[in-house]
Backbone as numpy.savetxt, mean C-alpha at the origin, in Angstrom:
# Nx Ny Nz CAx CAy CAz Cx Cy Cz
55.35 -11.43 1.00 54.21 -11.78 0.15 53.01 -10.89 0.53
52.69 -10.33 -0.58 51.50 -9.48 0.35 49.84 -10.30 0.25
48.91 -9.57 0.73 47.61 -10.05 0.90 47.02 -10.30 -0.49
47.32 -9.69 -1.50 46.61 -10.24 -2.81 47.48 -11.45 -3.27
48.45 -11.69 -3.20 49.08 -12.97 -2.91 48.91 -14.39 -2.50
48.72 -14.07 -1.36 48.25 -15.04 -0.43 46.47 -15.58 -0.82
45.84 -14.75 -1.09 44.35 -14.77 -1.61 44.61 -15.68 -2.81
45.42 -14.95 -3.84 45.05 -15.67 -5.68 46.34 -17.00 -5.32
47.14 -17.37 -4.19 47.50 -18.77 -4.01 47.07 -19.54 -3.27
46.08 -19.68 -1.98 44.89 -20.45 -1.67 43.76 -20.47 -2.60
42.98 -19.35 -3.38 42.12 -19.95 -4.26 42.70 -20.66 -5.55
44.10 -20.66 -5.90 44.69 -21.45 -7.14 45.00 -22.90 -6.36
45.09 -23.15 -4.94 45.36 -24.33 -4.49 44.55 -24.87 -3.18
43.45 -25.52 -3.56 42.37 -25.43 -3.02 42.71 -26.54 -1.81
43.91 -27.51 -2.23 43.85 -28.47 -1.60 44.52 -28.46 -0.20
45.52 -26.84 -0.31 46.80 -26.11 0.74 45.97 -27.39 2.25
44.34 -26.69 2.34 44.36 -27.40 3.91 44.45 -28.37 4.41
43.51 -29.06 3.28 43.67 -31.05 3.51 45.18 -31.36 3.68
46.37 -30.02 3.08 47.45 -31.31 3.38 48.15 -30.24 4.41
47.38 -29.24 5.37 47.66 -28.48 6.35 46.65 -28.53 7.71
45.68 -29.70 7.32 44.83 -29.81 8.53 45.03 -28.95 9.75
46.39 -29.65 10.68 46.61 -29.07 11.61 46.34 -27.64 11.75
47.23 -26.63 10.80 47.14 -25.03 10.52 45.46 -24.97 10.70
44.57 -25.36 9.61 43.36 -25.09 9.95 42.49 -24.71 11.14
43.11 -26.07 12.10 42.50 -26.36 13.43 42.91 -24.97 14.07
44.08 -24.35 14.14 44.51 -23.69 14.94 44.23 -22.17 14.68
43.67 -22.07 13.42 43.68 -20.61 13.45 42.35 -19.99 13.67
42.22 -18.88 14.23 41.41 -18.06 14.89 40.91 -16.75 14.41
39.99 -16.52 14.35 38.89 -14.97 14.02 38.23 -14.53 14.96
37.99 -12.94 14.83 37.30 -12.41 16.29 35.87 -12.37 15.47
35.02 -12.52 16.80 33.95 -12.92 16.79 33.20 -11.96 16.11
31.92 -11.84 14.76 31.44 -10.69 14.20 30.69 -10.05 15.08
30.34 -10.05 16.02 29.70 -9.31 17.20 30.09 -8.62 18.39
30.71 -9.69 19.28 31.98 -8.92 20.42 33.21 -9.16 19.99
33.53 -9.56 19.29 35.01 -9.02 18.90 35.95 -10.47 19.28
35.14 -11.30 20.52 36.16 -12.32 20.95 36.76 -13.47 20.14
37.94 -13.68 20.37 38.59 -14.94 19.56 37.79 -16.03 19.40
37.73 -16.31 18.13 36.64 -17.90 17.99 37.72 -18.89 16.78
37.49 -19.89 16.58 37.73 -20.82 15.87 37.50 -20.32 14.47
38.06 -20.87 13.55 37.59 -20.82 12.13 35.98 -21.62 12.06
35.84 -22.94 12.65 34.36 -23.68 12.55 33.32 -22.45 13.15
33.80 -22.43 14.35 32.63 -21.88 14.86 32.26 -19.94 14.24
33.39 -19.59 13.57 32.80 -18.51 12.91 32.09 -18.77 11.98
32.66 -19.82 10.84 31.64 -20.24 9.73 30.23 -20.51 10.15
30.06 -21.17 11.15 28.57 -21.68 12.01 27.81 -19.91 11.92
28.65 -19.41 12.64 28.22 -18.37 12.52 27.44 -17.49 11.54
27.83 -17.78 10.47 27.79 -17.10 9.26 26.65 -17.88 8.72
26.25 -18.97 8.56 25.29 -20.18 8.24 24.21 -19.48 8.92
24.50 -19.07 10.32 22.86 -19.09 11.38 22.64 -17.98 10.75
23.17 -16.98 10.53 22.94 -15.05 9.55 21.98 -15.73 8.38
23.08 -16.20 7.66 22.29 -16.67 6.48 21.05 -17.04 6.49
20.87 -17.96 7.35 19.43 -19.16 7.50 18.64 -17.97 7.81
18.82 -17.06 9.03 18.02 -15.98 9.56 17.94 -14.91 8.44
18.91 -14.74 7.91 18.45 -13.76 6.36 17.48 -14.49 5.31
17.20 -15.96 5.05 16.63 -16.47 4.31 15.28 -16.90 5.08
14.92 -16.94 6.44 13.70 -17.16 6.98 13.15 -15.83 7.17
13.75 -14.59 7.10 13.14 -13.40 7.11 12.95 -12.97 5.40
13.84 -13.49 4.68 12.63 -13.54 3.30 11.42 -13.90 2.82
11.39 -15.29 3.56 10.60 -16.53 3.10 9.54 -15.72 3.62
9.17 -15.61 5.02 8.56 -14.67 6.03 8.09 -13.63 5.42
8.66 -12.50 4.72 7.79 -11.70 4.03 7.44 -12.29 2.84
7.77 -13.04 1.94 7.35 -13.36 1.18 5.33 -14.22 1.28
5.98 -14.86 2.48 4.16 -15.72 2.71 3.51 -13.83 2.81
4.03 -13.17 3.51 3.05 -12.12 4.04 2.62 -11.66 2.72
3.26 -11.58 1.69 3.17 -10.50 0.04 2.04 -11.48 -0.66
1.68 -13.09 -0.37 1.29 -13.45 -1.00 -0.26 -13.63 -0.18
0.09 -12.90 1.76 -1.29 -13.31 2.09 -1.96 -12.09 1.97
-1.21 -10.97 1.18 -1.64 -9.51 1.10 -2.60 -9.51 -0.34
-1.93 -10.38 -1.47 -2.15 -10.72 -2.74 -3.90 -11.47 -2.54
-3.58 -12.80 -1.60 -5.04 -12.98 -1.55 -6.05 -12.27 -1.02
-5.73 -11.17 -0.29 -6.45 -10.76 0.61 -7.14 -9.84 -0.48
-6.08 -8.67 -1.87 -6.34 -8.27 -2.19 -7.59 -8.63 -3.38
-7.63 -9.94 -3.48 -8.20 -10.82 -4.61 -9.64 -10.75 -3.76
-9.69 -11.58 -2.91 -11.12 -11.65 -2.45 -11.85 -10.27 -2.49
-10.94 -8.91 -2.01 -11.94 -7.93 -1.48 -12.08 -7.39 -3.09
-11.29 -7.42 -4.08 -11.73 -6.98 -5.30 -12.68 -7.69 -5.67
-12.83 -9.15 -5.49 -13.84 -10.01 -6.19 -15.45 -9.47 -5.39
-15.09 -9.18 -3.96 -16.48 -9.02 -3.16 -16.92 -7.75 -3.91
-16.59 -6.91 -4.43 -16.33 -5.59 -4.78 -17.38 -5.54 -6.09
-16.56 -6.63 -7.27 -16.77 -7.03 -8.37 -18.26 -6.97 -8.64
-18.63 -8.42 -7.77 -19.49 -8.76 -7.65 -21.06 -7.93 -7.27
-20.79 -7.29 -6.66 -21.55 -6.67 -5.76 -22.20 -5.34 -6.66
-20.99 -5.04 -6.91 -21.72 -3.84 -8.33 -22.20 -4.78 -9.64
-21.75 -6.08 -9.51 -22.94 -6.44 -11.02 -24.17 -6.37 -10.36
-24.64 -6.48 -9.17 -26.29 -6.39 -9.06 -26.34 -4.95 -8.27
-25.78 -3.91 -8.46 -26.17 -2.71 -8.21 -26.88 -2.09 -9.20
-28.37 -1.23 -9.15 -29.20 -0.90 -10.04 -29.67 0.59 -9.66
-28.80 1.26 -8.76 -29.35 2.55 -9.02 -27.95 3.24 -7.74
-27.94 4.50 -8.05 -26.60 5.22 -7.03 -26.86 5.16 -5.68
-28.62 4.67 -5.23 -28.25 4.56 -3.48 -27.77 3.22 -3.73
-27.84 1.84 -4.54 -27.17 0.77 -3.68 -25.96 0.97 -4.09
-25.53 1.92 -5.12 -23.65 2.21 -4.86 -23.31 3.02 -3.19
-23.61 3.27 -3.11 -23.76 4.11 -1.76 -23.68 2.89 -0.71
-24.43 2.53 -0.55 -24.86 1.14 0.52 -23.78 0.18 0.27
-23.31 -0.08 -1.56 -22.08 -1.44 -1.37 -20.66 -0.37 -0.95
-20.40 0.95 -1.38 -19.60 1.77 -0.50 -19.34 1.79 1.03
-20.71 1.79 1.74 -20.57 1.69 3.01 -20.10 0.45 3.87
-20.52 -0.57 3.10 -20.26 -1.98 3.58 -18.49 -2.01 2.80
-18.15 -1.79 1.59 -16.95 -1.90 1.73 -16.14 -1.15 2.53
-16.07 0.54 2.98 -15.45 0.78 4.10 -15.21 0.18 5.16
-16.39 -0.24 5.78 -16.72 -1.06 6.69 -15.73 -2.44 7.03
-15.97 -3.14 6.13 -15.77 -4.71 6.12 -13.98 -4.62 5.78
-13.81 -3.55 4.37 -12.25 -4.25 3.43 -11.43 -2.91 4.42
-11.74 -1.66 4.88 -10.91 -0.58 5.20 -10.54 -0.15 6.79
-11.87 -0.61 7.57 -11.48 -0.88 8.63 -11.74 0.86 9.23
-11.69 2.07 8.41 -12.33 3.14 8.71 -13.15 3.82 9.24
-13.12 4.82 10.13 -14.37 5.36 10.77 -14.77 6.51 9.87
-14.60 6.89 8.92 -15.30 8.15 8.50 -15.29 7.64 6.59
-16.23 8.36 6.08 -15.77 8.07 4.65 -17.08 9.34 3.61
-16.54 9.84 2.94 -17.55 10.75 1.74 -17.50 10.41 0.26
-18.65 10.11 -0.01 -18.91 10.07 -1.77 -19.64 11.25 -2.04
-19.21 11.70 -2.77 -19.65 13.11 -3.43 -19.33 12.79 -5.45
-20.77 13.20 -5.57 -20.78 13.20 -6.71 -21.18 14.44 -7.61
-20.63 14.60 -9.00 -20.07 16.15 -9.27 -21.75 16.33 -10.42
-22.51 16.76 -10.18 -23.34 17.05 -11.02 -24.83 17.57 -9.98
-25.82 17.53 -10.20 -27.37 17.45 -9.76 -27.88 16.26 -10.23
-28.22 15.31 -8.57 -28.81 14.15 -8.85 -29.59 14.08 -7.49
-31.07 14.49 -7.88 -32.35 15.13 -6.90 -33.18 13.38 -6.50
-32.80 12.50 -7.09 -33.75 11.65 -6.98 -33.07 10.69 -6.05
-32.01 10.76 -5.32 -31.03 9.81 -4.89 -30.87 10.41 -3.84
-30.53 9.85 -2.67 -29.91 10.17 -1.38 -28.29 10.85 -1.32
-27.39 10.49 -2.43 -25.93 10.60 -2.57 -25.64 11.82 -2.36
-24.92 12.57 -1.40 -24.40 13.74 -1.75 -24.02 14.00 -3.28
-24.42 14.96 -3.38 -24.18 15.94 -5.08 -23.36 17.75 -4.76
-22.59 17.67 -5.44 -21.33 19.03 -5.78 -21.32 19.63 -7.12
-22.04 20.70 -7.56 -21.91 21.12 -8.86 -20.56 22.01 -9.00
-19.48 21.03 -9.50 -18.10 21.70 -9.71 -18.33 23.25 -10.42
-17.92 24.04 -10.05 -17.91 25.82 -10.93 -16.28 26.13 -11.08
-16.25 27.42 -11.82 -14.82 27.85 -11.95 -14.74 28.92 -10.30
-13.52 28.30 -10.12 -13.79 29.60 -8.71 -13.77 28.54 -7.74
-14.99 27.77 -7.23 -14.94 27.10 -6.30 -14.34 26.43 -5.42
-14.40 26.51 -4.17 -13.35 26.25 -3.23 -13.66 25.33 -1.97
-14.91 25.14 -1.89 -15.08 24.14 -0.98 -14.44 22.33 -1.74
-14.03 22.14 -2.59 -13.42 21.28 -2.58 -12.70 21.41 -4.31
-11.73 22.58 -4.00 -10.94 22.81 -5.41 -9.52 22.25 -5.07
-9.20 21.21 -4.04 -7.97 20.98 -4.00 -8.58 18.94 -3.99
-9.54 18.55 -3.55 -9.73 17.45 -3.66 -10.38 16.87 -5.16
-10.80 18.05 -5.59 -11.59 17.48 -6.98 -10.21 17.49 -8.15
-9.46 17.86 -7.74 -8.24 18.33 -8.81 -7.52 16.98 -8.89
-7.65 15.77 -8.36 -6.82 14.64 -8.79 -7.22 14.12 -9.21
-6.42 13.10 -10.08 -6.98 12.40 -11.14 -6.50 10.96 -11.10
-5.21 11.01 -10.06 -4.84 9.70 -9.26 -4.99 9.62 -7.48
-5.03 8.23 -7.12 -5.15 8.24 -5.75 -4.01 8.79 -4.92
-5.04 9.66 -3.64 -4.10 10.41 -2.94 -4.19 10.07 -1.58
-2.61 9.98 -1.04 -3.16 9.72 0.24 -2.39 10.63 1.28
-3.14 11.60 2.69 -2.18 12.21 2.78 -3.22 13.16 3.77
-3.20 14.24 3.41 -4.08 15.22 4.30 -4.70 16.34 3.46
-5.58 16.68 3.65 -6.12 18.40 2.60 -6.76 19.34 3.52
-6.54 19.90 2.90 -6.88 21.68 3.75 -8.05 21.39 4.76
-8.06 22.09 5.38 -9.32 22.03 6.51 -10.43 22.38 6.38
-10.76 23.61 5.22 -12.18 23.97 5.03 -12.53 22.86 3.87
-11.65 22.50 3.59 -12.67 20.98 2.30 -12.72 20.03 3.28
-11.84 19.74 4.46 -11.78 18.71 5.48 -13.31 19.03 6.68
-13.46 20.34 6.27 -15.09 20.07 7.00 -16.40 19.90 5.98
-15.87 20.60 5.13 -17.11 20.23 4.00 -16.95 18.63 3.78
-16.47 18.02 3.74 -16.09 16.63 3.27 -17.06 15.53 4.29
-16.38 16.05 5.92 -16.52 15.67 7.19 -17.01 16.52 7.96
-18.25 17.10 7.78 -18.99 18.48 8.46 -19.16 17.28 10.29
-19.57 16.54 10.71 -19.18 15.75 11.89 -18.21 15.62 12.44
-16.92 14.99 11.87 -15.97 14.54 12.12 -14.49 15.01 11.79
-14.43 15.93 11.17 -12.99 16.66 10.62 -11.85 16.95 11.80
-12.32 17.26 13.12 -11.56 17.66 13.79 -10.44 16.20 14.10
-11.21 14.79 13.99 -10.78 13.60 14.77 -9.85 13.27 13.65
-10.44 13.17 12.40 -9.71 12.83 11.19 -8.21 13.01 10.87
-7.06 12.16 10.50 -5.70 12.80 10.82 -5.08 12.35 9.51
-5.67 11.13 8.80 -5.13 11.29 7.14 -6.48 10.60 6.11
-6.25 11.15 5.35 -7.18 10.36 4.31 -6.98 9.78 2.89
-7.71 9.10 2.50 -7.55 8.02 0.67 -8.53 8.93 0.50
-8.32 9.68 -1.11 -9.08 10.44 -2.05 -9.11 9.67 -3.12
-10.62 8.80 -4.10 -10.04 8.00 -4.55 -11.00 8.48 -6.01
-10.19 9.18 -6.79 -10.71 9.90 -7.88 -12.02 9.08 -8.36
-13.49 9.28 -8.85 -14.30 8.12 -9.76 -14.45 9.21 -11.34
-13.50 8.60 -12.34 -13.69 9.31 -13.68 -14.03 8.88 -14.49
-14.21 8.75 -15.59 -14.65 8.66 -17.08 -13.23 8.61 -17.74
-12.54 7.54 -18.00 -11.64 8.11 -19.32 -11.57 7.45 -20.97
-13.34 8.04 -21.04 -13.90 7.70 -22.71 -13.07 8.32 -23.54
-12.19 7.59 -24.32 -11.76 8.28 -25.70 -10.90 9.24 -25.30
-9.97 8.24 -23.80 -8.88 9.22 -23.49 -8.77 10.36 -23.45
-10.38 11.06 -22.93 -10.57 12.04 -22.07 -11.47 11.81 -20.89
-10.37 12.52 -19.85 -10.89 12.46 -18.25 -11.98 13.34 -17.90
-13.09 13.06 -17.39 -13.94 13.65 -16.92 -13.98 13.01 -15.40
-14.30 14.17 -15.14 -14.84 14.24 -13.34 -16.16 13.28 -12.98
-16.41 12.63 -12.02 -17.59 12.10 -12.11 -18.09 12.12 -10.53
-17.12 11.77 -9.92 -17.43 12.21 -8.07 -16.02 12.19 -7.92
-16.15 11.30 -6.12 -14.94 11.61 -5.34 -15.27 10.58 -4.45
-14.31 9.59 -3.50 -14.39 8.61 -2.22 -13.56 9.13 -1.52
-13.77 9.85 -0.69 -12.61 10.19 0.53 -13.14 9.30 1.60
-11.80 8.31 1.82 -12.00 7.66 3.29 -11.36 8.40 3.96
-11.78 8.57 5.59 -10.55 9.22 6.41 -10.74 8.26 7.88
-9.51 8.27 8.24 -9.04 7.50 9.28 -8.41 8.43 10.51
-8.52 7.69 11.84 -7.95 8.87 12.74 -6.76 8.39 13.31
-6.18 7.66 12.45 -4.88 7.91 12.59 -3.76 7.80 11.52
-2.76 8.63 11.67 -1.81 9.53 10.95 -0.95 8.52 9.60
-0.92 7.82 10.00 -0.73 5.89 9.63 -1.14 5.17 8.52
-2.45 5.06 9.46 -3.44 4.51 7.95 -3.57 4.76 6.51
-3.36 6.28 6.36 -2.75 6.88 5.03 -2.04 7.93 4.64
-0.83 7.18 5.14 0.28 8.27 5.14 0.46 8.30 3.52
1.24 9.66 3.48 1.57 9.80 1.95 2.24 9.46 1.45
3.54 8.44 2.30 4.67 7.53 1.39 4.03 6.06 1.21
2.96 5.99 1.60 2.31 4.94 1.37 2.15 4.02 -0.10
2.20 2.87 -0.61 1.14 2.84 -1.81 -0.16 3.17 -2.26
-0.48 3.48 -3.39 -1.97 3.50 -3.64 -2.19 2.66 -4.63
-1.61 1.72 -4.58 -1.84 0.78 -5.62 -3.13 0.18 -5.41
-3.76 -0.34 -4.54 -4.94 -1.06 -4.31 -5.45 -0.35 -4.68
-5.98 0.85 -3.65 -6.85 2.00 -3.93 -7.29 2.61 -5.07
-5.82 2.52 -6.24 -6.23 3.15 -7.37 -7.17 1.94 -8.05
-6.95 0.68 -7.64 -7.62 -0.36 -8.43 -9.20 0.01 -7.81
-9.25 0.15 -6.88 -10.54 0.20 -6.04 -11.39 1.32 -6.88
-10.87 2.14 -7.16 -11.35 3.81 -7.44 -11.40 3.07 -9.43
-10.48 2.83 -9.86 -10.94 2.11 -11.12 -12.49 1.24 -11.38
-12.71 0.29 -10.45 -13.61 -0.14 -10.02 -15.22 0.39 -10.15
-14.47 1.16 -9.14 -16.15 2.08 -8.72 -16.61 2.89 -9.52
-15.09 3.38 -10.44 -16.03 4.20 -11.62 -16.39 3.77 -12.38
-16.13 2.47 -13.15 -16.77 1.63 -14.12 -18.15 1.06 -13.36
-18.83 0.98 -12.28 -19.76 0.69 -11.57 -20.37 1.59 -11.79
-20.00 2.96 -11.41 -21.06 4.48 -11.40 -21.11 4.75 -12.43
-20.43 4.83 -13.68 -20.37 5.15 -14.74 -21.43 4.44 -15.75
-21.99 3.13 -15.45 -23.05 2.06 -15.41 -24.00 2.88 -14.77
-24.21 3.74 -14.12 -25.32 3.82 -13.28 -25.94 5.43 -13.38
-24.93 6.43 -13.59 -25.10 7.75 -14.20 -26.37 7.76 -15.29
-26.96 8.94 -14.87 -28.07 8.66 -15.73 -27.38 9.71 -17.46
C-alpha cells in the first residue's frame, strides 16, 4: 500500500483510531527540534505552543501598527492645528522647529525656500538653470530618504554636515491645476545611518510635506 493510500484511507475513515486507541498510544514522532522520539500527544502540544507563539507575535505587532496609527494621528493633528494659527513664514519656521523637535526626535533640520523673501528670517534659494548647490535636492517631487552629495550636504548643513549620516527631503509644492511647482524644501538630517535609511517608508513624511505645503502655500505672498 503506498503513502497516498494510507493518507486518502485514514482521512475517508476518521473513526480507524477510536476503534485503534491502543495503536494511537503507541506511536511515535521525532521531535521538530532535536530530532528525539516523542509521543503523538506531546508532538501535537507541540505544534499548539508554535501556533499560540505565531498568533501572540501577530497580535503583538498588530497593537504596535495601531500604537504607530495613533501616534501618527496626534502628531498630524498637533501639526494641523498649529498652522491654522500660523500668520506669516517666521511662525512656519518656529511650528517647523518645534515639530522636529517634539514628533522627529532630530538634531539637524533646513527649510529653504525657492524664491526672494527679504522680510522674513527663512532661508531663501533663487532656483537658476545650471545651479548646483542644491540641483540634486530640489529635483524631487516625492519624499526622499537616504543621503545626497556633500557639497548640497554643506550648503544645506554649513555647521553640521560632517556628523549628519542620512536624511528626509520633504518636497513643499504647489500642485494647482495639476501642475507642480517648486515652493521650498524640509531636509531633516539625523546622525545616524538608521533613522532614514532608504528602504525605509515615506509614507508619513510624504503626509507631513503635503501638510506643510498647503500651510506655506497659505502664507506665500
Amino acid at each position: 500500500m503506498s503513502e497516498e493510500e494510507v493518507i486518502q484511507y485514514l482521512s475517508n475513515t476518521p473513526e480507524f483510531f477510536i476503534r485503534n486507541a491502543d495503536l494511537l498510544e503507541s506511536l511515535t514522532l521525532p521531535h521538530p527540534v532535536n530530532g528525539k522520539v516523542i509521543s503523538l500527544l506531546e508532538y501535537q502540544v507541540n505544534l499548539l505552543r508554535k501556533s499560540t507563539a505565531d498568533y501572540r507575535a501577530q497580535f503583538e505587532r498588530l497593537v504596535e501598527v495601531a500604537r504607530e496609527n495613533e501616534s501618527t494621528m496626534q502628531k498630524s493633528r498637533r501639526l494641523v492645528l498649529a498652522g491654522l494659527t500660523c500668520s506669516s513664514l517666521d511662525d512656519l519656521a518656529v511650528i517647523i522647529d518645534d515639530m522636529v523637535r517634539e514628533d522627529f526626535d532630530v538634531s539637524h533640520h533646513a527649510l529653504i525656500l525657492y524664491g526672494a523673501f527679504p522680510d522674513n528670517a527663512v532661508r531663501s534659494y533663487k532656483l537658476e538653470e545650471g545651479e548646483v548647490s542644491l540641483s540634486h535636492t530640489s529635483g524631487f517631487t516625492e519624499c526622499f530618504c537616504g543621503t545626497l552629495p556633500d557639497n548640497e550636504m554643506s550648503f544645506l548643513f554649513p555647521d553640521g554636515a560632517t556628523s549628519i549620516r542620512s536624511v528626509a527631503v520633504l518636497p513643499l509644492l504647489s500642485r494647482e491645476s495639476g501642475t507642480i511647482k517648486k515652493c521650498g524644501v524640509l531636509v531633516l538630517g539625523a546622525e545616524s545611518k538608521s533613522t532614514f535609511d532608504k528602504d525605509k517608508g515615506a509614507l508619513f513624511l510624504q503626509y507631513v510635506a503635503d501638510l506643510l505645503s498647503a500651510i506655506l502655500l497659505r502664507l506665500l505672498p
